[in-house]
N, CA and C of each residue as an Amber inpcrd file, in Angstrom:
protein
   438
 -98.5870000 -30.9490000 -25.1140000 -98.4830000 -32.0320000 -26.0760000
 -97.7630000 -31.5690000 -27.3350000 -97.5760000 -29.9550000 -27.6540000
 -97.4580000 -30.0090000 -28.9360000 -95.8140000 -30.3180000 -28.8870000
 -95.5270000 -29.9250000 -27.1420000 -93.7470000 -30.2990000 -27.2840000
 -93.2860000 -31.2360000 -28.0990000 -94.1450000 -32.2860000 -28.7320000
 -93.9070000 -33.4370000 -29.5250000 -92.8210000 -32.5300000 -30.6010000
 -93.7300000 -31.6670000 -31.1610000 -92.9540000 -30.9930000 -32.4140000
 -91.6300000 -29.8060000 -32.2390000 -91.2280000 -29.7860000 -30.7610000
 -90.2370000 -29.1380000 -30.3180000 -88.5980000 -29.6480000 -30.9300000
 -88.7750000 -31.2790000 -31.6620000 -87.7010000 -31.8220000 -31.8530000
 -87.8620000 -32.6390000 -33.7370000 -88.8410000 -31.5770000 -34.2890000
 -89.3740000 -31.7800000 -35.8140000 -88.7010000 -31.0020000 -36.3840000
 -87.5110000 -30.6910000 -37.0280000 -86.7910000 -29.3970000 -37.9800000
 -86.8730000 -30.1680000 -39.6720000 -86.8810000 -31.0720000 -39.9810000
 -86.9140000 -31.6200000 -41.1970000 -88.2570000 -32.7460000 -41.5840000
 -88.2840000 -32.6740000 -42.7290000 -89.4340000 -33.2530000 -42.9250000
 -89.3730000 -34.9160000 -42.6750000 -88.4830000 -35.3040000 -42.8600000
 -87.7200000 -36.5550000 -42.1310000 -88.6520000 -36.8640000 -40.7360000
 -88.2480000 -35.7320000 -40.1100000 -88.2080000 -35.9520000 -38.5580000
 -90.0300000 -35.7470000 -38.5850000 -90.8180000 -35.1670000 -39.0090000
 -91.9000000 -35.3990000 -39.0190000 -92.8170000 -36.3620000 -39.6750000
 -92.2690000 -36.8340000 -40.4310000 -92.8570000 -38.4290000 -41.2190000
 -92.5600000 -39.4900000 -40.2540000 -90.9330000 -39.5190000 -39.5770000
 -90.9910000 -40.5410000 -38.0840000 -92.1630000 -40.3040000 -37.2560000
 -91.9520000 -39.1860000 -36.8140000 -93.1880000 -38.8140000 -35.7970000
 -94.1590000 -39.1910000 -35.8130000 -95.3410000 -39.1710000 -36.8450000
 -96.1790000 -39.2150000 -37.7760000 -96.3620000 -40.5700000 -37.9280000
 -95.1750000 -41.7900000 -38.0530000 -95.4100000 -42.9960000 -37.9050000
 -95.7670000 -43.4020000 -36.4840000 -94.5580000 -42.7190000 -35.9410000
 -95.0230000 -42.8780000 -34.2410000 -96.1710000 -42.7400000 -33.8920000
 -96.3080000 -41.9410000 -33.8620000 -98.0510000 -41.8040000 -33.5260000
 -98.9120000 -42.5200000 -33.9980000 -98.7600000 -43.2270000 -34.8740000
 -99.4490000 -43.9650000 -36.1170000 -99.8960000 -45.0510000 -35.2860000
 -98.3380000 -45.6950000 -34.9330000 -98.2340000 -46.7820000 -34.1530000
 -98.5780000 -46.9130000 -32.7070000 -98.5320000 -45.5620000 -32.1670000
 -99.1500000 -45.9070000 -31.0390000-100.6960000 -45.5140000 -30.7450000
-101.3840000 -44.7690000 -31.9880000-102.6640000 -45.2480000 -32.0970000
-103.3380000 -46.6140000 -32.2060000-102.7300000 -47.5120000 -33.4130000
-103.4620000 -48.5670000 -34.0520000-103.1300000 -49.3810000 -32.2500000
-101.9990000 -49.6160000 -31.3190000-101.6680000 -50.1250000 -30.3800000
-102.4900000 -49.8430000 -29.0570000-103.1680000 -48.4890000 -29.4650000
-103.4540000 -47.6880000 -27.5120000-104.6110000 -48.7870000 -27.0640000
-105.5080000 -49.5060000 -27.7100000-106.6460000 -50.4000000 -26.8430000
-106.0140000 -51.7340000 -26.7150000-104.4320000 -52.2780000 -26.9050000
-104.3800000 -52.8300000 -26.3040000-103.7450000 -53.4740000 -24.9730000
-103.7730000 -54.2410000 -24.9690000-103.1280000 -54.4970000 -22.7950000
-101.4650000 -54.4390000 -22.9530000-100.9350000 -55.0370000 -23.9900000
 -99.5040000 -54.2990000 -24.0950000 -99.1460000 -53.1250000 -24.6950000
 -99.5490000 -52.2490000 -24.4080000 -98.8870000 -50.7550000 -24.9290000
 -97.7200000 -50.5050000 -24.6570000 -97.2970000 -50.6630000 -23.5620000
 -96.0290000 -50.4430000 -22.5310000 -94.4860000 -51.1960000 -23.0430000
 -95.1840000 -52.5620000 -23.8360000 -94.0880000 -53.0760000 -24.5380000
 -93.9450000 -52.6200000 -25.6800000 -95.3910000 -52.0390000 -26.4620000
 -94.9480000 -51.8050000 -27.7500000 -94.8430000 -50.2170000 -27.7240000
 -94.4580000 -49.3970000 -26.4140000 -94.0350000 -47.9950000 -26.7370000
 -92.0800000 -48.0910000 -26.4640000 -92.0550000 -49.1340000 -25.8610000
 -90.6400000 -49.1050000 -25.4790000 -89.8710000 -49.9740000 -26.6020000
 -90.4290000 -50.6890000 -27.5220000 -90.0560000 -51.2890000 -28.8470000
 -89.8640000 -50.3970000 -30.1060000 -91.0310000 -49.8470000 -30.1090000
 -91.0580000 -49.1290000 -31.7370000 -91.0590000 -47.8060000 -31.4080000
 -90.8700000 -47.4690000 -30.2680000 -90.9970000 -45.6250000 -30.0800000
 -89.5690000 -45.2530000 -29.8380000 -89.0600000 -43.2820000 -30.5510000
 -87.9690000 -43.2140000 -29.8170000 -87.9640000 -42.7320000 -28.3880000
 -87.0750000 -42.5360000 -27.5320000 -86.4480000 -42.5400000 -26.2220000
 -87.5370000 -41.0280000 -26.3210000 -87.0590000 -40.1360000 -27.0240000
 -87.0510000 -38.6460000 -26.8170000 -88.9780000 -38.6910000 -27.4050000
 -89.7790000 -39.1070000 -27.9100000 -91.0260000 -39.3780000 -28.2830000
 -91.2390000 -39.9310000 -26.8110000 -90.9780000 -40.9310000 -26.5030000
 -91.5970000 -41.8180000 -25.4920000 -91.4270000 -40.7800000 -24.0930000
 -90.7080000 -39.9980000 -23.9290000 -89.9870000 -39.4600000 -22.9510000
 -91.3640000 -37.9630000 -22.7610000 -91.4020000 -38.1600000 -23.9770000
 -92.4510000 -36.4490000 -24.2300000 -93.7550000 -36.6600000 -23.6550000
 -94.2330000 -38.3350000 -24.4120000 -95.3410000 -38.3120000 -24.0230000
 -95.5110000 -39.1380000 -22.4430000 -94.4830000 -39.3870000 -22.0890000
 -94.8100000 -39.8630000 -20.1170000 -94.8820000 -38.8490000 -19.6170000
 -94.2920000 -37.3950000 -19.8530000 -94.6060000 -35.7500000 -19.1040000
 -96.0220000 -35.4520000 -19.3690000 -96.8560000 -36.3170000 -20.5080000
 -98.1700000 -35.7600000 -20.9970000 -99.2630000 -36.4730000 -19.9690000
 -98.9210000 -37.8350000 -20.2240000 -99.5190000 -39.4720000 -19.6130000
 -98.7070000 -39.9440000 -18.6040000 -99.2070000 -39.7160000 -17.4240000
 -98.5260000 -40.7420000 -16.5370000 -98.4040000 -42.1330000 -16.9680000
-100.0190000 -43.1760000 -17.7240000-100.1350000 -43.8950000 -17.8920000
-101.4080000 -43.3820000 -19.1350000-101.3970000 -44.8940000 -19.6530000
-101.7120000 -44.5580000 -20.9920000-103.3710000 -45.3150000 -20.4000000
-103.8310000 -45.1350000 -19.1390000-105.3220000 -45.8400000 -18.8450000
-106.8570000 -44.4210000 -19.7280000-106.4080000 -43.5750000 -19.7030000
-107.4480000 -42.9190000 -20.4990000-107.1610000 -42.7490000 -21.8530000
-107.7200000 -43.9180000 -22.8530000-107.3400000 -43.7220000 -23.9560000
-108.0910000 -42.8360000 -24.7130000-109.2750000 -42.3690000 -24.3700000
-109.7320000 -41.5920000 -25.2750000-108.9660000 -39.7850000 -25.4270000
-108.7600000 -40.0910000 -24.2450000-108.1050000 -38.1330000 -24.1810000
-106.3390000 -38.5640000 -24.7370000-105.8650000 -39.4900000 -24.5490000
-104.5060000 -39.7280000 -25.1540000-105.2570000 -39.7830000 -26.9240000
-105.7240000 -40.6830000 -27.1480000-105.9820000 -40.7220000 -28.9870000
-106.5390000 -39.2280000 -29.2080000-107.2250000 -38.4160000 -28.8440000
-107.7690000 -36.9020000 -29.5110000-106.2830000 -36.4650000 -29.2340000
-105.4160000 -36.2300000 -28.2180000-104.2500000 -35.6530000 -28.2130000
-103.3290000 -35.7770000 -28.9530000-102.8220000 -37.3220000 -29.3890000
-102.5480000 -37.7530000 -30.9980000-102.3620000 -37.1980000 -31.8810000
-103.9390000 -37.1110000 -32.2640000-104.5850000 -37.1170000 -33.2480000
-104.2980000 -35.3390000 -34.1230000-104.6120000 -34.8060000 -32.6560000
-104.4870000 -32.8930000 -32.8520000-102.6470000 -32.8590000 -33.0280000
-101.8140000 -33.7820000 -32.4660000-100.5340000 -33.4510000 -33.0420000
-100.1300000 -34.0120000 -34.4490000-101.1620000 -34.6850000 -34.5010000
-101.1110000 -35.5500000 -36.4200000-101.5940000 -34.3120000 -37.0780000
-102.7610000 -33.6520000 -36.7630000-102.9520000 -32.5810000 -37.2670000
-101.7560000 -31.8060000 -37.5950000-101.3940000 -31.3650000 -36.2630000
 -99.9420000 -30.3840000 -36.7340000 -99.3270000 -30.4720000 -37.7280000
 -98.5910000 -31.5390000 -37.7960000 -97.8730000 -32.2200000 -38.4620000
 -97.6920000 -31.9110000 -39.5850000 -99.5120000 -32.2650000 -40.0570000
 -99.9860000 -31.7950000 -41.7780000-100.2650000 -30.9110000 -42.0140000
-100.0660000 -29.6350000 -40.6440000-100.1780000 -28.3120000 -41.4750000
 -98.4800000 -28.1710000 -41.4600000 -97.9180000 -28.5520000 -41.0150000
 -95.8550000 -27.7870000 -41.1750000 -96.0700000 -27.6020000 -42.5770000
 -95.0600000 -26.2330000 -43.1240000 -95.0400000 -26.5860000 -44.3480000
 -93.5350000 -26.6810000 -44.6940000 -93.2190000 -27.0880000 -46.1920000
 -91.4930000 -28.1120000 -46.1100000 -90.9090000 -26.5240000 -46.9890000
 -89.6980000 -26.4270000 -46.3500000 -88.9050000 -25.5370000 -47.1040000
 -88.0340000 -26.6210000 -48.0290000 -87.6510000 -26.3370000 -49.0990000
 -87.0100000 -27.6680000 -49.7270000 -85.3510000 -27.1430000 -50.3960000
 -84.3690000 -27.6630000 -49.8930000 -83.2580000 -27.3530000 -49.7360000
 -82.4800000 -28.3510000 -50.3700000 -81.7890000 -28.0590000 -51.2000000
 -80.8020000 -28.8690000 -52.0760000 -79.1070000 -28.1150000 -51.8020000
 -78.4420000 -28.9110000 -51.3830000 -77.1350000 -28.3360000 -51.3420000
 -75.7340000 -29.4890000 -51.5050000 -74.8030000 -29.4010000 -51.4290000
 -73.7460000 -29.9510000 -51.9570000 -73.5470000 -30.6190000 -51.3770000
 -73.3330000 -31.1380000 -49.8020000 -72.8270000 -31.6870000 -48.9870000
 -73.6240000 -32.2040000 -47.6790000 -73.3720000 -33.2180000 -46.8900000
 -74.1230000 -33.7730000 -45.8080000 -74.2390000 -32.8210000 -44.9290000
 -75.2590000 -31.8540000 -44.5720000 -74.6110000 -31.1160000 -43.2240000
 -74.8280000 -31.8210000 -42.0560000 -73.6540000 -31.4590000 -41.2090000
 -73.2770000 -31.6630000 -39.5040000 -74.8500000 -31.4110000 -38.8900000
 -75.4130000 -32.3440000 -37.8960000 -76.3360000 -31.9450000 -36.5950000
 -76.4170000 -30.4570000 -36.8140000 -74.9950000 -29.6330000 -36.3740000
 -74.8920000 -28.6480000 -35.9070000 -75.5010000 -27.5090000 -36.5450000
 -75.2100000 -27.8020000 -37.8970000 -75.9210000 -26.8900000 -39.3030000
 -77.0630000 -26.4760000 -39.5450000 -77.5760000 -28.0840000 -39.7870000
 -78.9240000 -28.2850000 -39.8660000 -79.4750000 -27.6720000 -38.7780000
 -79.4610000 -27.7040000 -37.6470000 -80.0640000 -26.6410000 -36.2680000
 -79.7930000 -25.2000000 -36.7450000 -78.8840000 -25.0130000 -37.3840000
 -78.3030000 -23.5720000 -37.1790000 -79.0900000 -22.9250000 -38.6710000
 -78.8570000 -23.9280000 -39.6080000 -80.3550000 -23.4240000 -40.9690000
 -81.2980000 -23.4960000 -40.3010000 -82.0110000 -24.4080000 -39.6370000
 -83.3830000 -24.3110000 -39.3220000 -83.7150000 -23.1240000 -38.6180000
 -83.5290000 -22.9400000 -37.0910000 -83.0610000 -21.4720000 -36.5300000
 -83.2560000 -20.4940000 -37.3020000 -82.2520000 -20.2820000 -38.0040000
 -82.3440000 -19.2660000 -39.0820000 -83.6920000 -19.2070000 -39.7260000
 -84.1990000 -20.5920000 -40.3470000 -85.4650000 -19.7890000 -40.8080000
 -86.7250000 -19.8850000 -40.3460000 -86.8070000 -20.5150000 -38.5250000
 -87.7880000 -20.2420000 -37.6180000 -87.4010000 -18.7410000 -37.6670000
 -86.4660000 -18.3830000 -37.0790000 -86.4820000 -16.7180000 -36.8640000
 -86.8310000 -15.8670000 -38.1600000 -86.6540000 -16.1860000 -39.1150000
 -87.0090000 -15.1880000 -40.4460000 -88.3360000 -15.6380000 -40.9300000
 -88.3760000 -16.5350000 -40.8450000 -89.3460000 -17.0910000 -42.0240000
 -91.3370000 -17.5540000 -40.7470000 -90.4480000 -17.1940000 -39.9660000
 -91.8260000 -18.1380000 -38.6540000 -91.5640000 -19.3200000 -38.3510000
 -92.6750000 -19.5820000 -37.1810000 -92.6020000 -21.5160000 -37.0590000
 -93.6710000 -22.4500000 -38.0890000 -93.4680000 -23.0030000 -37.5850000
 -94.1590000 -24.4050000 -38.5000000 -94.2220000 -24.3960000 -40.0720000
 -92.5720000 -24.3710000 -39.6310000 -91.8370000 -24.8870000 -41.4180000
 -90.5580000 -26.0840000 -41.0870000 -90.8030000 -27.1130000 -41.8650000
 -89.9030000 -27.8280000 -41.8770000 -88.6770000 -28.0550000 -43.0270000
 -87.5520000 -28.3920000 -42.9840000 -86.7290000 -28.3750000 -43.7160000
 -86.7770000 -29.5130000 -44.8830000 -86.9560000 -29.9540000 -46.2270000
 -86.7040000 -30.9860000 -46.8600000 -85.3210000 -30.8680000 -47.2180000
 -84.0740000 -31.3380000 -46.8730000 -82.7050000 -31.0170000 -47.5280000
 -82.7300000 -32.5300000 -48.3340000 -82.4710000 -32.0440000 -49.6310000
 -81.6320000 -32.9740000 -50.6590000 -80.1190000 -32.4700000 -50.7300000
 -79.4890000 -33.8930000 -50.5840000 -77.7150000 -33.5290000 -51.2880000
 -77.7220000 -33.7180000 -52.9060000 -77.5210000 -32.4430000 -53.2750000
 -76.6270000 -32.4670000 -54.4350000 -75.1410000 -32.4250000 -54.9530000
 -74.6190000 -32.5950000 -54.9610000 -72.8170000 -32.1480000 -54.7830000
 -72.6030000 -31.6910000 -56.3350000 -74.0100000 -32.2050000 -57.3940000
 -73.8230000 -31.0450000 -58.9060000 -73.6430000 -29.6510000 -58.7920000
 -74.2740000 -29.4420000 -57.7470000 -74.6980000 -28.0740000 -57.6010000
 -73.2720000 -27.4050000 -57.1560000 -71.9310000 -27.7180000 -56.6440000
 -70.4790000 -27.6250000 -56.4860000 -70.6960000 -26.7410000 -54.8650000
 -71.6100000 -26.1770000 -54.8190000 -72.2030000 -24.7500000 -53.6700000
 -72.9820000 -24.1390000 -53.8010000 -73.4840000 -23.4600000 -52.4080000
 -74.3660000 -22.4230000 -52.1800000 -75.5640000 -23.5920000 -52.5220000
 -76.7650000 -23.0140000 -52.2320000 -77.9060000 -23.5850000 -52.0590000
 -78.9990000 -23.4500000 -53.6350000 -80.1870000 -24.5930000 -53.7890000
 -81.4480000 -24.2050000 -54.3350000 -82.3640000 -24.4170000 -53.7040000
 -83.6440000 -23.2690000 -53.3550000 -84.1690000 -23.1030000 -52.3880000
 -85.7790000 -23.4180000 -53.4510000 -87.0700000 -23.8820000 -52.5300000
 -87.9480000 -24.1800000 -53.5010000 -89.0130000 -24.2810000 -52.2760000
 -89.8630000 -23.3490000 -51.7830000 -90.5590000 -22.6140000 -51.0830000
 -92.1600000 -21.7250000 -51.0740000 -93.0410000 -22.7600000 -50.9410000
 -94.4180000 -22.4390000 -51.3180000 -94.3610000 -21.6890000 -52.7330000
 -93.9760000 -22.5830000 -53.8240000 -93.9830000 -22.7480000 -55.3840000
 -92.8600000 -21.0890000 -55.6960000 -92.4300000 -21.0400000 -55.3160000
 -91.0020000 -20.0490000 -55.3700000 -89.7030000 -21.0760000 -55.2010000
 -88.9650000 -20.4230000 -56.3060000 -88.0820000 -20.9800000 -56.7990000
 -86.9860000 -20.5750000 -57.0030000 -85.5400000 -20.3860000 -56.2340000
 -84.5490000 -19.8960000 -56.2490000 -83.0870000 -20.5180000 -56.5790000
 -82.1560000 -20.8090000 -57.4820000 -80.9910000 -21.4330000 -57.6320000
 -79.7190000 -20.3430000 -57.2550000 -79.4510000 -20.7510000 -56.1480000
 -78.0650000 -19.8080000 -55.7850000 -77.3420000 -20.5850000 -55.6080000
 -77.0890000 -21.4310000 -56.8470000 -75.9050000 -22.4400000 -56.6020000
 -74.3890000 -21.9590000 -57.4190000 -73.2050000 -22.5560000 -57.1930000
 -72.2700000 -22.0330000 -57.7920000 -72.3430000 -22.3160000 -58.8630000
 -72.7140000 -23.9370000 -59.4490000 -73.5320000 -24.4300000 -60.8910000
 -73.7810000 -23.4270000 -61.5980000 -74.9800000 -22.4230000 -61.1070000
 -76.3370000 -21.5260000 -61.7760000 -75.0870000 -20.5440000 -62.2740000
 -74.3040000 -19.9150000 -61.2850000 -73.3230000 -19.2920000 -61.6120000
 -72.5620000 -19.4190000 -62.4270000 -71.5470000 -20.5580000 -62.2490000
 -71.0840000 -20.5680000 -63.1110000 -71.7010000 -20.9650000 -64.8860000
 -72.5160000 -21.4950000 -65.0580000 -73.3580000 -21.6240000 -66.1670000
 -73.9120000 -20.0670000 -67.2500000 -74.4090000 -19.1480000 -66.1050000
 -74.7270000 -18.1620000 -66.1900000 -73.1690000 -17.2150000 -66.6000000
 -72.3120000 -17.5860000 -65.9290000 -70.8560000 -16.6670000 -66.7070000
 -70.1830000 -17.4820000 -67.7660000 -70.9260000 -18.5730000 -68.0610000
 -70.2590000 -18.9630000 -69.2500000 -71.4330000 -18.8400000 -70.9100000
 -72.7440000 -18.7100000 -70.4120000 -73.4670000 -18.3040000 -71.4090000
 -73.3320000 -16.6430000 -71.7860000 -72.9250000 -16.1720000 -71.0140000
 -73.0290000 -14.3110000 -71.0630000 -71.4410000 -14.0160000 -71.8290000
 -70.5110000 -15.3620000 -71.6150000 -69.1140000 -14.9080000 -72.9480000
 -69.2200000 -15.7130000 -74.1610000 -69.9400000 -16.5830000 -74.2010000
 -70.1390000 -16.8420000 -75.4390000 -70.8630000 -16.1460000 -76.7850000
């Protein structure tokens, strides 16, 4: 079940989730589930949990299963990322990656665009606080000639 969170890299993607589940709690006792998982759920959610549930007839062991991935959820903790520009799919996988492998799992990404910031990143990380932006830089070489 926890495969749910196999496709969570941003905090984005876990607040959807998080609704999902939401929604297919307040929905599981009733006789249309089936319409309202193929309405308000995505493909790749809905897809996870038919490998879990053949059918959604035991609701009590589907809602505790839920429930323990709602848990998850609220322990991820958010790395918070400010940078200049939209990144590509490709990026965003390739930052995240990067800081599953350095940093551990169950951290999610918050990226804000800034484009003040001109480059390079500000990073803001269980109350640690880093500006490696070209901004900080350049700011910093213009207070040190004055």
């Amino acid at each position: 079940m926890m495969n749910l969170l196999d496709n969570v890299c941003t905090k984005e993607d876990a607040d959807l989730l998080e609704s999902e589940l939401d929604t297919i709690l307040s929905n599981l006792f009733k006789k249309n589930i089936g319409q309202v998982l193929k309405k308000e759920i995505r493909l790749k959610t809905l897809e996870e949990l038919k490998k879990n549930f053949a059918d959604f007839s035991n609701t009590e062991k589907v809602e505790v299963a839920l429930n323990k991935v709602k848990d998850e959820i609220r322990k991820l903790k958010v790395l918070s990322l400010s940078i200049g520009f939209e990144p590509a799919e490709q990026t965003l996988e390739t930052i995240f990656e990067w800081v599953k492998k350095n940093m551990g799992e169950g951290i999610v990404l918050d990226i804000k665009i800034d484009k003040g910031i001109l480059g390079g990143a500000v990073i803001a990380y269980e109350g640690k606080y880093r500006d490696e932006s070209v901004k900080k830089m350049l700011d910093d070489s213009f207070i040190k000639r004055v």
